[in-house]
C-alpha positions as CSV (number, residue, x, y, z in Angstrom):
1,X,-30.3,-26.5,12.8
2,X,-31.9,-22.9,13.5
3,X,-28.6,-21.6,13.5
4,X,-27.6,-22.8,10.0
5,X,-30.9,-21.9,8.3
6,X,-30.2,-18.5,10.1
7,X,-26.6,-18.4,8.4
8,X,-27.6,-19.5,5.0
9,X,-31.0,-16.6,4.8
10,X,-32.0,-14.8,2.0
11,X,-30.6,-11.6,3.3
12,X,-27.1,-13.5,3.8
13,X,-26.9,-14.8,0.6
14,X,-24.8,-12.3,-1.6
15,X,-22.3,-11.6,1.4
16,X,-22.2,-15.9,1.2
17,X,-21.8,-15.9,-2.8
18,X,-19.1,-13.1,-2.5
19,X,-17.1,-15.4,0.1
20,X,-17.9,-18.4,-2.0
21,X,-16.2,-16.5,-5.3
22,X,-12.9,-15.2,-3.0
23,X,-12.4,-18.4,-2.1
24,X,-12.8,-19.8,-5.4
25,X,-10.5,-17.2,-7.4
26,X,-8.0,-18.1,-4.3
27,X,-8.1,-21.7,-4.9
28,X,-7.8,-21.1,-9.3
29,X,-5.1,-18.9,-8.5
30,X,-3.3,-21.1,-5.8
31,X,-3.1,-24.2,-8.4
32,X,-3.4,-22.3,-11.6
33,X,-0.2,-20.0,-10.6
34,X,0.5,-20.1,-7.2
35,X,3.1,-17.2,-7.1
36,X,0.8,-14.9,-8.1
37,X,-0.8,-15.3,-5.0
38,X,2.8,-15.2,-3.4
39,X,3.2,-11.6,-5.8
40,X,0.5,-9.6,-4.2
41,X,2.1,-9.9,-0.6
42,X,5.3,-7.7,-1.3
43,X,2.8,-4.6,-2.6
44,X,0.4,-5.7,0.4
45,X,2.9,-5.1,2.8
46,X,1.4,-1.3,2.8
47,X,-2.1,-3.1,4.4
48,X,-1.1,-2.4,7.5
49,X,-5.1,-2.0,8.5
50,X,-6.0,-3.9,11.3
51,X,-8.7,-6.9,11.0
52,X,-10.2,-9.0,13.3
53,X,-11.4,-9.0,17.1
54,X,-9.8,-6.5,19.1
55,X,-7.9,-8.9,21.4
56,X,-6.3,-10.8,18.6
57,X,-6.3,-8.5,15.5
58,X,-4.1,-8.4,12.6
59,X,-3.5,-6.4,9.9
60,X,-4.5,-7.1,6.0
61,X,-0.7,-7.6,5.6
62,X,-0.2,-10.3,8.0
63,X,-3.5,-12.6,5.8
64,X,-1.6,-11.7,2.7
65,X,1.2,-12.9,4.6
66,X,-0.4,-16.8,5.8
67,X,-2.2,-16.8,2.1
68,X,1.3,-16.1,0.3
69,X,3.1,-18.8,2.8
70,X,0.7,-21.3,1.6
71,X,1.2,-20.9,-1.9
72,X,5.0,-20.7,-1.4
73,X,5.1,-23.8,0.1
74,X,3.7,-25.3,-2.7
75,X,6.4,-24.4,-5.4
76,X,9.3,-24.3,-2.7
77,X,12.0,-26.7,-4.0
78,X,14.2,-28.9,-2.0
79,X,17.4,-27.7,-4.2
80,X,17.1,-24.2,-3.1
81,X,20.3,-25.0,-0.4
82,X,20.5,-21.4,0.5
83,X,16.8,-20.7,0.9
84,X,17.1,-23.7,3.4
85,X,20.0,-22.6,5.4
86,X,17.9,-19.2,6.1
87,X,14.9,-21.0,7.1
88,X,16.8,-23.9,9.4
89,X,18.0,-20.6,11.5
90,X,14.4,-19.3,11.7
91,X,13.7,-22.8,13.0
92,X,15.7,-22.5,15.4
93,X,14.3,-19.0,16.7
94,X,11.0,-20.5,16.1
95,X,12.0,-23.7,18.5
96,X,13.0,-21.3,21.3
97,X,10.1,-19.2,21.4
98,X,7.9,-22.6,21.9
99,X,9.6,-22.5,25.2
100,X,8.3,-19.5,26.0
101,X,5.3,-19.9,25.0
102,X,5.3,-23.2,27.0
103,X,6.0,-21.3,30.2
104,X,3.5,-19.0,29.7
105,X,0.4,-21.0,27.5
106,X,-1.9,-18.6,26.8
107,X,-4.2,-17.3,23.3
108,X,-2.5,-14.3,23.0
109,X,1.3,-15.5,23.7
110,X,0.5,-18.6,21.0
111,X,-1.1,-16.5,18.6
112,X,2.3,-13.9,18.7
113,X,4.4,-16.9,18.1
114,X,2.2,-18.0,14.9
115,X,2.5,-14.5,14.1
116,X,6.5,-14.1,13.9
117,X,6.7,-17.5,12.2
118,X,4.7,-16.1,9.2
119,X,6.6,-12.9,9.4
120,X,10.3,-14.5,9.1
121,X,9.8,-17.8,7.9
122,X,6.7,-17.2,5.9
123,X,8.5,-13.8,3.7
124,X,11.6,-15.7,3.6
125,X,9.7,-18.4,1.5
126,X,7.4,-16.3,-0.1
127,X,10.6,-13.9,-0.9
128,X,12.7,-17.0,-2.4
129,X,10.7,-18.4,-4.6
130,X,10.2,-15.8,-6.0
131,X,13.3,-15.3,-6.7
132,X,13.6,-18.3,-7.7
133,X,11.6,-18.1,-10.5
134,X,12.8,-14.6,-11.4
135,X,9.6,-12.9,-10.7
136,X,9.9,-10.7,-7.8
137,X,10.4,-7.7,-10.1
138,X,6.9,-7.0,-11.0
139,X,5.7,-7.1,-7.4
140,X,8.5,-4.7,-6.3
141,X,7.9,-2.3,-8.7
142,X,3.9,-2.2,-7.5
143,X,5.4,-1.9,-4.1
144,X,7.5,1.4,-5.8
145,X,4.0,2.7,-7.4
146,X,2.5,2.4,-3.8
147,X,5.1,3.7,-1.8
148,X,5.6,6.5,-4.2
149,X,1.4,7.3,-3.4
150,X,2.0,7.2,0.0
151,X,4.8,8.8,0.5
152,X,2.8,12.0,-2.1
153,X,0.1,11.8,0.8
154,X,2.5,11.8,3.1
155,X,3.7,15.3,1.6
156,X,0.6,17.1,1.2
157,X,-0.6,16.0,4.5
158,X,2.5,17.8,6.2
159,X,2.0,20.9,4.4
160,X,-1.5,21.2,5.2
161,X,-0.5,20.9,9.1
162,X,2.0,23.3,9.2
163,X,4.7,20.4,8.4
164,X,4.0,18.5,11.0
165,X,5.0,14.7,11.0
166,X,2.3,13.1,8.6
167,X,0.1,10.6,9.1
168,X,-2.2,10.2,5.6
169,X,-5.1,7.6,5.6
170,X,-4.6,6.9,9.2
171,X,-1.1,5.4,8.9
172,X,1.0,6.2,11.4
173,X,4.5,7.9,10.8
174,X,6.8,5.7,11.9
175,X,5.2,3.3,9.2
176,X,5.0,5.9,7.0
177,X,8.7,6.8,7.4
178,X,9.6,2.6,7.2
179,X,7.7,2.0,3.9
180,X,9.2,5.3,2.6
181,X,12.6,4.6,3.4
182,X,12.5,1.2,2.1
183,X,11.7,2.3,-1.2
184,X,14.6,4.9,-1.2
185,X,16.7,2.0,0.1
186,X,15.3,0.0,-3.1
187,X,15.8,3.0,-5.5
188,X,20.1,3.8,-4.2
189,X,20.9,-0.2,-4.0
190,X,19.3,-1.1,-7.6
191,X,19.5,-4.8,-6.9
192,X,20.5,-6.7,-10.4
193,X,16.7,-8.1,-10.0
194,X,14.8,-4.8,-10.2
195,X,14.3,-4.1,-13.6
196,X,13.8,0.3,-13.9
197,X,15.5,2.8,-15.8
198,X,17.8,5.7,-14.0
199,X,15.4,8.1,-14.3
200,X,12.4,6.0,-12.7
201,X,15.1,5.2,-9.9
202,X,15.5,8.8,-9.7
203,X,12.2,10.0,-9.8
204,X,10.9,7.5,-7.0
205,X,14.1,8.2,-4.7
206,X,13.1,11.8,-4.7
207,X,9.1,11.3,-4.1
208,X,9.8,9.1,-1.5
209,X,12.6,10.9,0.3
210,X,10.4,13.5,1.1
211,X,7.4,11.4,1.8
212,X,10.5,10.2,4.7
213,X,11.2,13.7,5.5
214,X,7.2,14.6,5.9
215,X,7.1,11.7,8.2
216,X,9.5,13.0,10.2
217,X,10.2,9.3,11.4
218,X,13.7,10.0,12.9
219,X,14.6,5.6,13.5
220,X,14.3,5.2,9.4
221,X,16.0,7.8,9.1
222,X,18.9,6.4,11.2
223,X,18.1,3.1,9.8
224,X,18.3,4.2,6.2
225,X,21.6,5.7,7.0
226,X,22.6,2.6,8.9
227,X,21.5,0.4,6.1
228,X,23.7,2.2,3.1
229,X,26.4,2.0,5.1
230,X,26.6,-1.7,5.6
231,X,25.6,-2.1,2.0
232,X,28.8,0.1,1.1
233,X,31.0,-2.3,3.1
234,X,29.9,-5.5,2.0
235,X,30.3,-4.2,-1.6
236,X,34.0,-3.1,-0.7
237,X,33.8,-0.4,-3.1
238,X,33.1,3.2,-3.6
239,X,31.4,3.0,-6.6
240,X,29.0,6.0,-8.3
241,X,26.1,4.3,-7.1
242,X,27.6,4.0,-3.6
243,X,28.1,8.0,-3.9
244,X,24.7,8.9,-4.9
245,X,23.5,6.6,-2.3
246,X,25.6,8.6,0.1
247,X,24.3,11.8,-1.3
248,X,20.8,11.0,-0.8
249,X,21.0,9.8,2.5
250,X,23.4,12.4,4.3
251,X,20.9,14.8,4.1
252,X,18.1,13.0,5.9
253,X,20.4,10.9,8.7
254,X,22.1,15.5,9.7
255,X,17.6,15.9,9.7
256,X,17.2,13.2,11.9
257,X,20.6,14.0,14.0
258,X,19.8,17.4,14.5
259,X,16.5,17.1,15.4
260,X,17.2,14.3,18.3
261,X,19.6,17.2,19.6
262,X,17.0,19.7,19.2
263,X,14.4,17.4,21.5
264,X,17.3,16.6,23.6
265,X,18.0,20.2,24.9
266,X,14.6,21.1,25.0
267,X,13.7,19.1,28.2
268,X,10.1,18.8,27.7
269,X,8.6,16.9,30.2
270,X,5.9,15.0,27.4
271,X,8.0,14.2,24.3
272,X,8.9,11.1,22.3
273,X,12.1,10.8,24.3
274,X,9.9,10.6,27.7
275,X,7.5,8.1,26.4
276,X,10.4,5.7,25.0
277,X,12.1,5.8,28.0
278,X,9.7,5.6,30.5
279,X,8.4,2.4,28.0
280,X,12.1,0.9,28.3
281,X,12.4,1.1,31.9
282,X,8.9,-0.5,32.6
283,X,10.2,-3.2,29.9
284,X,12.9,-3.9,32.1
285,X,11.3,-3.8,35.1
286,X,9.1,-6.8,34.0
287,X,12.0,-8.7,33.0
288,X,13.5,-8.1,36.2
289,X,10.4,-10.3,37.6
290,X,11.3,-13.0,35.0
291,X,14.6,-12.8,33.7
292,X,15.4,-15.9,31.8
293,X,11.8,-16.8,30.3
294,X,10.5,-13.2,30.2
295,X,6.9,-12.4,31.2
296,X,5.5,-14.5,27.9
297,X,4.7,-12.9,24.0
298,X,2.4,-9.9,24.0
299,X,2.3,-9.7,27.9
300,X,1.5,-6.6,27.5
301,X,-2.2,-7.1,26.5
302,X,-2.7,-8.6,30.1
303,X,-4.7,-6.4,32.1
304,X,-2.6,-6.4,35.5
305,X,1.1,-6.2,33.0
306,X,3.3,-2.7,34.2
307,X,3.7,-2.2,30.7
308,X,0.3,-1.4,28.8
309,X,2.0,-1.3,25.2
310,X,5.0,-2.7,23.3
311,X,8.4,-1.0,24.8
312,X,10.1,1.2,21.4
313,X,13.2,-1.0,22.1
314,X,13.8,-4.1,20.6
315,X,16.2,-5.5,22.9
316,X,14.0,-4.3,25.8
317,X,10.9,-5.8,24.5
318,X,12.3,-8.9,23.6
319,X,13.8,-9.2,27.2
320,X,10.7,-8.5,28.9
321,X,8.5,-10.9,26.7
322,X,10.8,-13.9,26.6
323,X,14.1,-13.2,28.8
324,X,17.8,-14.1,28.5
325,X,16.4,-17.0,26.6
326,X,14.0,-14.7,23.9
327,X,16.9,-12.7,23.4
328,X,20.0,-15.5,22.2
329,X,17.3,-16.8,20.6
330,X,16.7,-13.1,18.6
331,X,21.3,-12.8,18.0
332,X,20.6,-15.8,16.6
333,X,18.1,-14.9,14.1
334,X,19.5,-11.6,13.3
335,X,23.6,-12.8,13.7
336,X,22.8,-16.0,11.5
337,X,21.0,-14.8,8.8
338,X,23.5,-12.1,8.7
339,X,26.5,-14.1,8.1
340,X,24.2,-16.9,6.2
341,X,24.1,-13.7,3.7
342,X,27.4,-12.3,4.2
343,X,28.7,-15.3,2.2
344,X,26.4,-14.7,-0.5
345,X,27.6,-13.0,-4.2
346,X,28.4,-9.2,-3.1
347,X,25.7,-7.3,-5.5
348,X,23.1,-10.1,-3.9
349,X,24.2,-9.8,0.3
350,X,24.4,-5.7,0.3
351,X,20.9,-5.3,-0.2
352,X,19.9,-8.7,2.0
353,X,22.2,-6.9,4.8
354,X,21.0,-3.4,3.6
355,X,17.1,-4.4,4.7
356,X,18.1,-7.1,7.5
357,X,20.4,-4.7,9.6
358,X,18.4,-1.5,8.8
359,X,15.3,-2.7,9.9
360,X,17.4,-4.2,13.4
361,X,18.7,-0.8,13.6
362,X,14.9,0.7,13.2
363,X,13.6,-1.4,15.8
364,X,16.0,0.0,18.1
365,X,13.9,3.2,18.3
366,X,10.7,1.5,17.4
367,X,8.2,-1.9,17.7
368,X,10.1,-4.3,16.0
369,X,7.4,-7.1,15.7
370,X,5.0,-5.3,13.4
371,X,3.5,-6.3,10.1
372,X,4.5,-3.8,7.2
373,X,8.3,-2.2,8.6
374,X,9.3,-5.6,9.3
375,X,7.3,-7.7,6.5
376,X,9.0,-6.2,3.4
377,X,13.0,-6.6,4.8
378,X,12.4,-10.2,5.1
379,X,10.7,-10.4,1.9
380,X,13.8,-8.8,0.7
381,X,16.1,-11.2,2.2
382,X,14.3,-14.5,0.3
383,X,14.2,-12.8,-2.7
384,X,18.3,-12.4,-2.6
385,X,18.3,-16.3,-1.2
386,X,15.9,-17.4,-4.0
387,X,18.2,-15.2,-6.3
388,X,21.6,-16.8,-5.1
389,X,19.8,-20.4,-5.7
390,X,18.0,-19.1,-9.1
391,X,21.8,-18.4,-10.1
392,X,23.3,-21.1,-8.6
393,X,20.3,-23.7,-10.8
394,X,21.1,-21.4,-14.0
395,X,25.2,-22.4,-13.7
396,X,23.7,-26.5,-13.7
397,X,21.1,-25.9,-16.2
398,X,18.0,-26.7,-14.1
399,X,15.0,-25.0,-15.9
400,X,12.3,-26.8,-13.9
401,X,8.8,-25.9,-14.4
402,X,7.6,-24.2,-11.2
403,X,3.8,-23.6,-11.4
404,X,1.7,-27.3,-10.1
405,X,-0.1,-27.2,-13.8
406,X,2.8,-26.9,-15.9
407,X,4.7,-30.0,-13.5
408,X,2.0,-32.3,-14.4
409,X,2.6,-31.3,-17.9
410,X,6.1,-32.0,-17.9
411,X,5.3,-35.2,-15.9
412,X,2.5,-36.4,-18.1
413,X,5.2,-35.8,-21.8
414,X,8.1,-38.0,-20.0
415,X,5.5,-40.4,-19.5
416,X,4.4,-40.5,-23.1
């Protein structure tokens, strides 16, 4: 009883009111309009701040994430057949996982597996129904406006240090060069569902490509590259836009190029070449001591692991954390959804392949498992599957109401 008059004290009380009202303008919104709620997690995919204890923290981006998932779920329709077919595969990854995590039941390997559920399954739902409804455009473009400040920071901050890679507000530069990229990758592709004129294409393509270049974040780079290519193929044409695209990015993948030569030759004993490597081989070694069930999710964070941090090697961190079995389990994630998208309409798949095999190609060089980098491609690819089902409801004349309140509208005038 002492504690709860202690909780509820006078000098508690606005901090108690303030919680009271967030909760209550989350709860409006959730059955007023629950995809606004769903809306704010594309531009929030920037909040990579960390919150929480220090054993089990997460960023911003990852609450937005569980907050958006809920309200997703509660306008997700059952005829959204290729929304489904995305999220039986991430089911399937999910199901795997639980095996490691069964091997190795601790809080910090259940809390990781929570954590990649809401980051594939969770952005694929929050992505779809959104496109379902036709209204991821507005929360892309506030992801543009953000990116487009960042990557201006990003710019001046590089100047000011002699152009050295930038990190403004604390953000670190591979995440910096991600976000920024991603917007470029945005700004070349033009999906049909992003509504901005040439010149605003234009103008954020250049901001941001050198907010990339100030980075100096050499995986997007490579990943941006990677990305317009395999957009360009699924197309299977060279059209002007696929030119342009080309145009933008050569210049940045010869930077990125040139400068891993430059590193290469110069031998340095400290560099980033040195720390990724020597990250990799400890990686392996611990999978070595557990090859088919790894050594369990974020093993790292155990005082007496080899390795201290997540390796810069996707294939050699998911081998280490969950073995032979982790890593089918990751093909099938990637390979799936890749050829679940493949078959989609071709303006629709490039960009879901652009952002699925880019960020893959990204985590090659970097942590793959992170909120932010790896929050906005999956975002990306539910927005093209609620797309593909949006067009696919259009061609049959569906126009249900999406929103809770306007279904009990509906429900209550065919009961009249």
């Amino acid at each position: 009883m002492a504690h709860l008059t202690h909780y509820f004290s006078i000098a508690r009380l606005p901090h108690d009111l303030l919680f009271v009202a967030i909760v209550f303008v989350g709860v409006a919104l959730l059955l007023v309009d629950p995809l606004l709620v769903a809306m704010l997690v594309i531009p929030g995919s920037l909040l990579v701040q960390r919150v929480g204890s220090a054993s089990l923290s997460i960023s911003v981006c990852d609450v937005l994430t569980v907050v958006g998932t809920v309200a997703a779920v509660l306008v997700l329709r059952a005829d959204m057949r290729v929304t489904r077919r995305l999220l039986w595969i991430d089911v399937a990854f999910q199901a795997v996982l639980l095996l490691v995590v069964l091997a190795h039941p601790n809080q910090k390997s259940i809390f990781e597996w929570w954590h990649r559920f809401f980051l594939v399954g969770g952005c694929i739902t929050i992505g779809a129904v959104l496109g379902r409804a036709r209204r991821a455009n507005a929360a892309v473009v506030a992801f543009l406006l953000l990116a487009s400040g960042l990557a201006v920071a990003a710019i001046f901050t590089s100047i000011a240090h002699g152009f050295a890679p930038a990190n403004p507000f604390h953000y670190q530069k591979n995440t910096v060069g991600a976000l920024t990229a991603a917007a470029v990758l945005l700004c070349v592709l033009r999906p049909s569902w992003l509504r901005l004129s040439r010149g605003q294409f234009q103008l954020i393509t250049a901001v941001c490509g050198l907010g990339l270049l100030a980075s100096q974040s050499r995986g997007a780079m490579l990943a941006l590259g990677a990305a317009v290519l395999v957009a360009a193929i699924r197309r299977g044409q060279l059209s002007q836009r696929s030119l342009v695209a080309v145009a933008v990015v050569t210049p940045l993948v010869i930077f990125a190029l040139l400068s891993v030569q430059h590193e290469s030759d110069s031998h340095a004993q400290f560099s980033s070449f040195t720390y990724r490597a020597d990250y990799s081989a400890l990686a392996y070694r611990e999978w070595h001591l557990s090859p088919v069930l790894g050594q369990g999710l974020r093993f790292f964070k155990q005082p007496d692991a080899l390795l201290q941090v997540d390796a810069h090697n996707v294939v050699a961190a998911t081998l280490a954390d969950s073995g032979v079995v982790g890593l089918a389990a990751f093909v099938l994630l990637i390979g799936g959804s890749a050829l679940a998208l493949w078959r989609l309409p071709a303006g629709i798949a490039a960009v879901a392949l652009a952002f699925l095999v880019g960020r893959f190609v990204h985590g090659l060089f970097d942590v793959y498992w992170v909120a932010g980098p790896t929050t906005l491609p999956w975002l990306i690819v539910g927005i093209a599957c609620g797309t593909a089902d949006a067009d696919a409801a259009d061609g049959a004349g569906d126009a249900e109401p999406s929103r809770p309140v306007d279904r009990l509208r509906s429900a209550a005038g065919r009961s009249r």
